[in-house]
N, C-alpha and C positions, 0 to 999 in steps of 0.2 A: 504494500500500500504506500502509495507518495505521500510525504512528508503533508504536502496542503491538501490532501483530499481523507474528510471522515466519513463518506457514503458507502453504503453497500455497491458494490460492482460483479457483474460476471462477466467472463471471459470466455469464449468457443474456441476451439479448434477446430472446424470440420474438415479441413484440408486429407485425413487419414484415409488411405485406400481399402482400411477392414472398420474404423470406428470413428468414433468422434469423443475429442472431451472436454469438458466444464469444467471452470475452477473458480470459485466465488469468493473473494474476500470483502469482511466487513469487518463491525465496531467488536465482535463477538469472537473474530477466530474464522476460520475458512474451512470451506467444504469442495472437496472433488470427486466428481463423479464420471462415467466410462459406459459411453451405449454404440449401438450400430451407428453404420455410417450416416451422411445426412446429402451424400452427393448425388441427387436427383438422379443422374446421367448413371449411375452403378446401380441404386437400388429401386429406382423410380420413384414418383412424387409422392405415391400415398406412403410408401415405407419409411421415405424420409423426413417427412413431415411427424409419423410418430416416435420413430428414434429422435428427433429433437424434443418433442414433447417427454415424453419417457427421460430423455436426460436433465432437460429441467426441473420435471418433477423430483427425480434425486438428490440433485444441487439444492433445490428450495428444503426438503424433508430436512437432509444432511443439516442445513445452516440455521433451519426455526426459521425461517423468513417466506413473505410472502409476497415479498417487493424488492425492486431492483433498481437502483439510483442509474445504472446507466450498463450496459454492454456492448463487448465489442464482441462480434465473430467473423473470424475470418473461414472462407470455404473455396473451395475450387470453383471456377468458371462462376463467380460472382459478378460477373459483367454479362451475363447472360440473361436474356427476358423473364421475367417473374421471381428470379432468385431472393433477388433483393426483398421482395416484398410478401412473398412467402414467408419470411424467416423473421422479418417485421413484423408483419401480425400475428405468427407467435408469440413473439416479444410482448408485443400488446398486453394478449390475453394471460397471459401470468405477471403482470404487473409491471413491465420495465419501462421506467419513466421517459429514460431516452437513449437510443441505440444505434449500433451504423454495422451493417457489413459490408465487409472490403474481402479482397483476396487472399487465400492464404500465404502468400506470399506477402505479403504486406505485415501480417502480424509477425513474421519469423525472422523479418529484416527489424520489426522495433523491440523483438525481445534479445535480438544480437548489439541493435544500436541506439535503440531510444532514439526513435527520429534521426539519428545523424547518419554520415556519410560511413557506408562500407559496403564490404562483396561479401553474400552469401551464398556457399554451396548446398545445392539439396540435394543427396543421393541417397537415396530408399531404391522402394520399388522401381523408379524413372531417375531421372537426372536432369538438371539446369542450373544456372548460374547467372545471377542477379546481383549488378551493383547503384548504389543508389546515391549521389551525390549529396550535399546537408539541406543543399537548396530544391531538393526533390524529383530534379531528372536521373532516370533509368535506362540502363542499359541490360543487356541480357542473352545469353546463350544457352544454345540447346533448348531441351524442354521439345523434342519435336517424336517422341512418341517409342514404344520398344523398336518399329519398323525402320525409324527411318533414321533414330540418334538411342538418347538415354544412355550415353557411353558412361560406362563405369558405373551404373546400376545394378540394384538387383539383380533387376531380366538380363541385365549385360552380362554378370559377369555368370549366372547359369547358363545362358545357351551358349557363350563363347568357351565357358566349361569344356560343354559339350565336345562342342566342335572344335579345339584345341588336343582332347581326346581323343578321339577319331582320327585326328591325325598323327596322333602322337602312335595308335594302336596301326595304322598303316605304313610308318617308320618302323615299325619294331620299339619304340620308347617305353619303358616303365610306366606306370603311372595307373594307377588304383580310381580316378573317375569314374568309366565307366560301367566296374562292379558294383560303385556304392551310388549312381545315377537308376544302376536296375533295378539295384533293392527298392528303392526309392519308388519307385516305378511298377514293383513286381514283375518286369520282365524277367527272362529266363535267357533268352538270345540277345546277339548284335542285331539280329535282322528285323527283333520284337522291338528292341528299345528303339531303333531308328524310324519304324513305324509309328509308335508315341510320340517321337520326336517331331516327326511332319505331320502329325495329327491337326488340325484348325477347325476351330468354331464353327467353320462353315460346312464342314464334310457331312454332321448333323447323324452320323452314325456312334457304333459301341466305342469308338476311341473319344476323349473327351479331346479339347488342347491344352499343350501339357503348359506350368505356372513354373518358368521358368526362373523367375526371382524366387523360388521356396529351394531351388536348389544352390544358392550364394550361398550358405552357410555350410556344403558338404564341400562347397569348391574351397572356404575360409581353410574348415579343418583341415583338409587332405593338407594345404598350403604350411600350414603351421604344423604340419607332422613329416614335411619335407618334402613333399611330391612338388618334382621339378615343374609337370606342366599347372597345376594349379596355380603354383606362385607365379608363372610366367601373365598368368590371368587378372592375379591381382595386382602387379604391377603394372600391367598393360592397365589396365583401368585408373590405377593411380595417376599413372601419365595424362591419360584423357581428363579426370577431374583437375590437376593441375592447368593443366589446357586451358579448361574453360576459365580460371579465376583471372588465369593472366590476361588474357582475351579480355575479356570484362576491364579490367583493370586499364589495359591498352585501350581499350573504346572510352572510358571516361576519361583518358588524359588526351585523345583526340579528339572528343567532340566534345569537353566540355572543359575541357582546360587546366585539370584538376592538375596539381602541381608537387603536393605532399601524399604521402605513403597512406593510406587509408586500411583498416583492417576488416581482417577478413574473418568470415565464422561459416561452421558446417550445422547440417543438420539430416537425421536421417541415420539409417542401420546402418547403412556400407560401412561409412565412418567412425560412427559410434561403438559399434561391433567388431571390425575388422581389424586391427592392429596393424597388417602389414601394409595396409593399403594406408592406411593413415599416417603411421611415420617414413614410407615413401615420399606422400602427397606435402608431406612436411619438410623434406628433405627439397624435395626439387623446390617450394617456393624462398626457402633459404640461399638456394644457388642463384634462383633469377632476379629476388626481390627479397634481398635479404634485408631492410627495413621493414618491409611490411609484418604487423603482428599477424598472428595469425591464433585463433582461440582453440584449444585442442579438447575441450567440452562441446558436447554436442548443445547445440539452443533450442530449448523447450519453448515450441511455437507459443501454445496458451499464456506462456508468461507475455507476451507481446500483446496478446489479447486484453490481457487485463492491465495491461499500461495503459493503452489506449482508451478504455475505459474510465481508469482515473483523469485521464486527458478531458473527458467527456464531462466529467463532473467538474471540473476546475473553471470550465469555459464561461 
């Protein structure tokens, strides 16, 4: 809570690709609460609409309160028709006196900077890279979907798993992937797993498509228990996330003139999770831009949420 604001506030996250969460602080202590997702576009409007209700409902029980001096929630594709106003008259009907949703992106850059100027990495499930000047122009890379970017993701670093396997198993190379991909899998053959593997949503038949980002954490381990081609995976992915900060970085000292070293913050499993991809990622912006801070905690979006919130009430 800010030093000048004594109101009750909540905060959303909905930006999560499995959930959403709440975090309410007030005069009494604070409450956090954890439901489904609320991104229309994944669960559709009636399911999203009650997973935000169902999560408020929690946050209010949790804090004794029945009112809300002000909230902020960030969520994905909140520039899209009706989003905004959806998730307002929620608001409404549980009491919140005054409220704003913006992008999730917008709350994860003010719980890294409180409004001011820096680059924020997001690699979870996808990947993009966002910097934002004090005086509030943006710049930004990647963010263009598992198809067609999202390097050093989740889905990145599972199917490039994969397929660094496959190759590594058509050289003759070592490397435990593919066994612990089948398991995973319950295939039995190369020729069963490669089948799951081309599997797509669209086929509409017994093979589902396969959730390539649930496999980053077999590709983590194998890495950290020494397997040559995993690490090669996570380092290749480290390189890509580096990539993008500098990129960023270099677009705000060209199009907007920015002159001093600005810092930077992550957010998301790869990072938070990962170790080798992380003091990789860490290593290369020491070489290129060895001024720039760089924060090696991961930044809890909702804290960003409920900044702005206090912001709200100040005003």
């Amino acid at each position: 809570m800010s030093k000048n604001s004594n109101g009750i506030v909540l905060g959303i996250d909905g930006g999560r690709h499995q959930h959403s969460c709440g975090y309410c602080t007030g005069r009494d202590g604070s409450a956090r609460a954890q439901d489904g997702s609320i991104k229309r576009l994944r669960v559709g409007a009636e399911v999203a609409e009650a997973n935000l209700r169902t999560l408020l409902r929690e946050v209010f029980d949790q804090a004794g309160i029945s009112a809300v001096d002000a909230a902020s929630a960030g969520v994905a594709s909140a520039s899209m028709p009706g989003v905004k106003e959806w998730i307002t008259e929620v608001f409404r009907d549980f009491g919140v006196r005054q409220s704003e949703v913006v992008g999730d992106e917008v709350i994860a850059l003010d719980a890294a900077f409180h409004g001011g100027a820096g680059i924020l990495l997001i690699a979870g499930t996808g990947s993009n890279c966002i910097g934002r000047m004090a005086t509030g122009e943006r710049e930004s890379v990647g963010g263009y979907s598992s198809v067609l970017g999202d390097e050093g993701s989740g889905y990145w670093i599972g199917l490039h798993g994969v397929r660094e396997a496959l190759r590594a198993y058509d050289a003759g190379e070592p490397c435990v992937i593919l066994d612990r991909v089948g398991a995973e899998w319950g295939t039995s053959s190369l020729e069963e797993l490669v089948n799951v593997g081309n599997a797509t949503a669209n086929l509409g038949d017994a093979i589902p498509a396969p959730d390539f980002s649930a496999l980053a954490p077999i590709i983590s381990t194998a890495a950290e228990e020494g397997d040559a081609v995993a690490t090669r995976v996570l380092l290749q992915a480290a390189t890509d996330l580096a990539d993008f900060i500098l990129l960023v970085r270099h677009k705000l000292r060209q199009r907007h003139g920015l002159t001093e070293e600005v810092p930077a913050a992550f957010t998301g499993g790869v990072l938070e999770k990962m170790g080798i991809v992380r003091a990789r990622l860490t290593e290369l912006l020491r070489q290129a831009a060895p001024e720039m801070p760089f924060r090696q905690e991961g930044v809890v979006a909702v804290e960003g949420a409920l900044w702005r919130a206090h912001k709200l009430v100040e005003r």
